[in-house]
N, C-alpha and C positions, 0 to 999 in steps of 0.2 A: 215351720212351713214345709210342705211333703215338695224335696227339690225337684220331680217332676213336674208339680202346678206353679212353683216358678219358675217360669221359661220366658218370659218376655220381658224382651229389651226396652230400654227405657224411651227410645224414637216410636217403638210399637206403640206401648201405653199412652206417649204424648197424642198422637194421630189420632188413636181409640177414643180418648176423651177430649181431642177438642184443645188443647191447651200446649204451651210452648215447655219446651226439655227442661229450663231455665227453672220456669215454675213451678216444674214436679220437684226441682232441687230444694226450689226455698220452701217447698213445704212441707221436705222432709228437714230443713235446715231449721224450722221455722214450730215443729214437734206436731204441724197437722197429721202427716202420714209416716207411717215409721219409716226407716231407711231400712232395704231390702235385704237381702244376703249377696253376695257377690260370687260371681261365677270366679271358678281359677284365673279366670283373665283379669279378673279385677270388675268389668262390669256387673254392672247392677242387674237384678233381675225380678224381675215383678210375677205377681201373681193375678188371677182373677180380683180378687178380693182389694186389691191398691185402684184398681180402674174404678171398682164400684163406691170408693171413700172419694176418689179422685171427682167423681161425678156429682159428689154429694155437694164437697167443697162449693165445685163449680156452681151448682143451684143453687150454695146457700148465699156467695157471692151475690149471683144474678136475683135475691131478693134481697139484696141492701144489706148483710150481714156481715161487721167486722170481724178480721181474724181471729180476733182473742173469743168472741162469741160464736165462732165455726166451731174452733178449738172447744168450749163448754159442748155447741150441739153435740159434736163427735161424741166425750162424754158421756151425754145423757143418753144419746141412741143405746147407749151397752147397758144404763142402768134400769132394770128392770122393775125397780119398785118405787122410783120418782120419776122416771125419764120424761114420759111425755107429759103428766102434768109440768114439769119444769120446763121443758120444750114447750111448749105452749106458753106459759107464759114468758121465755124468752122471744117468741114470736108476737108476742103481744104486745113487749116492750118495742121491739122491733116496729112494729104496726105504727104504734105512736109518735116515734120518732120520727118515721118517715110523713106522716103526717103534720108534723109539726114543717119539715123541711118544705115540702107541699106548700103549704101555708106561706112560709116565707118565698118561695122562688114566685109563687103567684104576685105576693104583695110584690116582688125588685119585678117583674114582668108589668105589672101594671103600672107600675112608675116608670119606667122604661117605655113602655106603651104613650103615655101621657106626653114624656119628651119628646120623643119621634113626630107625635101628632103635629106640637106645637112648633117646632121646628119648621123654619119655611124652605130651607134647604138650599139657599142661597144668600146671599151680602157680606157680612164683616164674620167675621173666627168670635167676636166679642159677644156677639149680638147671639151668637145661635144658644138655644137655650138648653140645650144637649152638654155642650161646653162649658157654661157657664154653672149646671149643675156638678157637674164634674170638680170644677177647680171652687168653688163657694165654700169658704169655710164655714165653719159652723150646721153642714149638714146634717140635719138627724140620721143617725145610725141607729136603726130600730131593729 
């Protein structure tokens, strides 16, 4: 790294992208983003190039993406002769599962839905049928 293009401190970077100091650590703690060179002070020092991985992170996040499968995107972005067919179907996989999640928050929202309805929101703690789904053994867990 040309120690001129690393010049920025890690409060800069944090600000630039959006994100807490904390969690630029752990993802350099964590093999997302390398850990910098350090000035003689000991500070860290970043470049252009850690905001723009730092950014990526960020969106890959904010599209439902776990670390260990950022960790692969990263990867693939550098691989020139699988990357995005493999990026793409990592996103695919992606797609589905979030889909699948979809699915189920809908099903517990409409059951959820159904008790409120029925609930008349006043008399006995026994009777309201909110409560009584809650403590009923033998619920299906679907």
């Amino acid at each position: 790294m040309d120690p001129k293009a690393a010049s920025l401190t890690i409060g800069v970077v944090a600000k630039r992208v959006g994100v807490a100091i904390d969690t630029i650590r752990f993802y350099e703690r964590e093999g997302l983003l390398p850990e910098p060179p350090r000035r003689p002070s000991g500070y860290r020092s970043y470049d252009e190039g850690a905001i723009a991985q730092l950014r990526f992170i960020r969106r890959a996040k904010d599209l439902g993406f776990m670390l260990e499968e950022i960790r692969e995107l990263l990867a693939l972005s550098r691989d020139r002769s699988k990357g995005v067919g493999a990026v793409k179907k990592r996103a695919a996989d992606r797609l589905r599962s979030l889909d699948t999640r979809i699915a189920e928050l809908q099903r517990v929202r409409d059951g959820l839905a159904q008790l409120v309805e029925s609930c008349p929101g006043h008399g006995a703690p026994e009777q309201c049928p909110i409560l009584r789904a809650l403590t009923e053994e033998g619920l299906k867990d679907e």
